[in-house]
N, C-alpha and C positions, 0 to 999 in steps of 0.2 A: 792242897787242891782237893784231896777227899773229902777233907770236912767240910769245905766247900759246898762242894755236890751233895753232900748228904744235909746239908742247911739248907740249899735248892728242894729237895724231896719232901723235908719236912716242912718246907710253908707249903711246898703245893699238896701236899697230902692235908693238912690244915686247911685250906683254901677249898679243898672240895669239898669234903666236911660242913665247914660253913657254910657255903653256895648251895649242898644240896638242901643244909636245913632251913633257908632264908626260903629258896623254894617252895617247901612243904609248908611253911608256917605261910605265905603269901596266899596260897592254895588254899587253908584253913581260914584264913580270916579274908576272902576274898566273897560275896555273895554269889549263890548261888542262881543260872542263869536256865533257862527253861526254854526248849524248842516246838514250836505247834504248826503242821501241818495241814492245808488243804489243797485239796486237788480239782480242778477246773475242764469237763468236758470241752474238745471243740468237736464241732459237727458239719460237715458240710451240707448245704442243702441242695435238694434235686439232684439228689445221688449220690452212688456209694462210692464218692472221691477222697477217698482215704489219704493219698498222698498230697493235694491238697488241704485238708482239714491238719496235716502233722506240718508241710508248712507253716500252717497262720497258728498254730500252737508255737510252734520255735519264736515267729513274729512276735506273737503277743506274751511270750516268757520278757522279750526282751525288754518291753515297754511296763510291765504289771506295774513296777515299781516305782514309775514317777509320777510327780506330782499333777504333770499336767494330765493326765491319761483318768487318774483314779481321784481327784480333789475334789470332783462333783459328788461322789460320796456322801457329802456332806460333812464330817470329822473330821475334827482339827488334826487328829492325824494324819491321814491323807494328803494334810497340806504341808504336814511338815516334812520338805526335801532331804534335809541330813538326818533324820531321826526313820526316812524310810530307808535310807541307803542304807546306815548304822544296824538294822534290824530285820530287814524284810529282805527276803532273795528268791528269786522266782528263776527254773527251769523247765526246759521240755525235754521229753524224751524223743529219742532221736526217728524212732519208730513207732511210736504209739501220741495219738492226737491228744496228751494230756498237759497240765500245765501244773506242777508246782509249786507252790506259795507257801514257804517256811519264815517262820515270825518267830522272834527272838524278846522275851524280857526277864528281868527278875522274879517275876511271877505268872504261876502255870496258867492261870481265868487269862491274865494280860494276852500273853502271848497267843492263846487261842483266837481270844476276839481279833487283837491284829490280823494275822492271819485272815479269819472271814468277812473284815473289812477287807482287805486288798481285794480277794476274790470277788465279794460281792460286785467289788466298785468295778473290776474288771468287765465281769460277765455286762454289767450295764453298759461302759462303753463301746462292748463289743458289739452287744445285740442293738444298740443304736444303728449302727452303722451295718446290718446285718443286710439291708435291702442292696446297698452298694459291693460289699465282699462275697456277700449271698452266703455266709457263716455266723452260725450260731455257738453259744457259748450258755453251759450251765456250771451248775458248781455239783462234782461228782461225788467227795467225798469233803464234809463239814469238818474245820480243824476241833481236838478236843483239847484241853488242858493236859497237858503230860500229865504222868503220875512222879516222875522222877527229875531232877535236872538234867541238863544237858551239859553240868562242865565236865572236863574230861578228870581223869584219876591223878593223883598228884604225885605221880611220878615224871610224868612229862615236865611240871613243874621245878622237880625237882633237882630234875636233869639238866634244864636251863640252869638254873643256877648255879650248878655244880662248872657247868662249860665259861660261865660267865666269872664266876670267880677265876675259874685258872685260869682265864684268859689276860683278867688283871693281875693277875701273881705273877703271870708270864712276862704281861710290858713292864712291870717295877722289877724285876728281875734282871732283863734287857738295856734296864733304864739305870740299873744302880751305877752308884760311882766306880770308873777307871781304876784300875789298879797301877799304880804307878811302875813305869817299867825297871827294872833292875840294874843294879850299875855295871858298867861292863867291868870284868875283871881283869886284873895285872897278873903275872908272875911272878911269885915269891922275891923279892930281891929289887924287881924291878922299879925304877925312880918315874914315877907320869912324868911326859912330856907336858911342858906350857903350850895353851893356843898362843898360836904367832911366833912360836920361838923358833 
């Protein structure tokens, strides 16, 4: 039964080993991903209605990103609905009338331009309709190209892998073959009875 347990510890201590190095090397040969921000004034007009102006920010965080809002852009990005979802993610703050727009790509120029397309396309849908909400909308701060990526460090990586391996060591472990039960034992001396006898 010990050796047992101790053949239990040594796959799973093997098994994290591996998991965590599959992790780091996934992490290493994975490309690197680049995040770029801009930020979107809203304004209200015919006064200083602040709490209206952080509403239709919340509003238009939640629309920035679809296709039918931002397509008139003109860029064929814009029209692409799963590549805006997969990339682009817009919020508001909860008390200040501003709007979010973080753009996601392989590369730091991409990812900027994304980003100042959403914005841009935004601010124009918005100020369209600016005579009917009576809000206006600028672009506050222009996204830049990072300097750095955005993937995270490869220990999170590595740590999945570490959980994920034991987790399979764990159900083959749970899954191995039955130990077949033991045979009941006699008394020295004594003759087994026949079934049916």
């Amino acid at each position: 039964m010990r050796a047992r347990l101790t053949d239990r510890r040594l796959w799973a201590a093997a098994a994290l080993v591996l998991g965590a190095a599959a992790g780091a090397v996934f992490w290493l040969l994975a490309p690197p991903g680049y995040t770029s921000e801009a930020y979107v004034a809203v304004v209200a007009e015919g006064g200083d209605d602040g709490a209206r102006a952080v509403h239709f920010a919340q509003a238009y965080a939640r629309i920035a990103a679809k296709p039918a809002i931002v397509a008139a852009g003109g860029d064929p990005f814009l029209a692409n609905e799963d590549l805006l979802r997969r990339t682009v993610q817009a919020s508001a703050s909860p008390d200040a009338p501003l709007v979010r727009i973080g753009a996601s790509a392989g590369d730091a120029a991409l990812a900027a331009r994304r980003a100042n397309l959403v914005a841009d396309a935004l601010v124009a849908y918005a100020n369209r309709r600016s005579a009917d909400t009576r809000i206006r909308l600028s672009v506050f701060a222009r996204a830049l190209p990072p300097r750095s990526p955005a993937s995270p460090s490869p220990l999170p990586h590595a740590g999945i892998g570490a959980a994920a391996a034991l987790l399979i060591c764990g159900i083959v472990c749970l899954a191995g073959p039955a130990r077949p039960a033991p045979a009941p034992r006699t008394a020295p001396g004594a003759v087994p009875q026949e079934v049916g006898a």
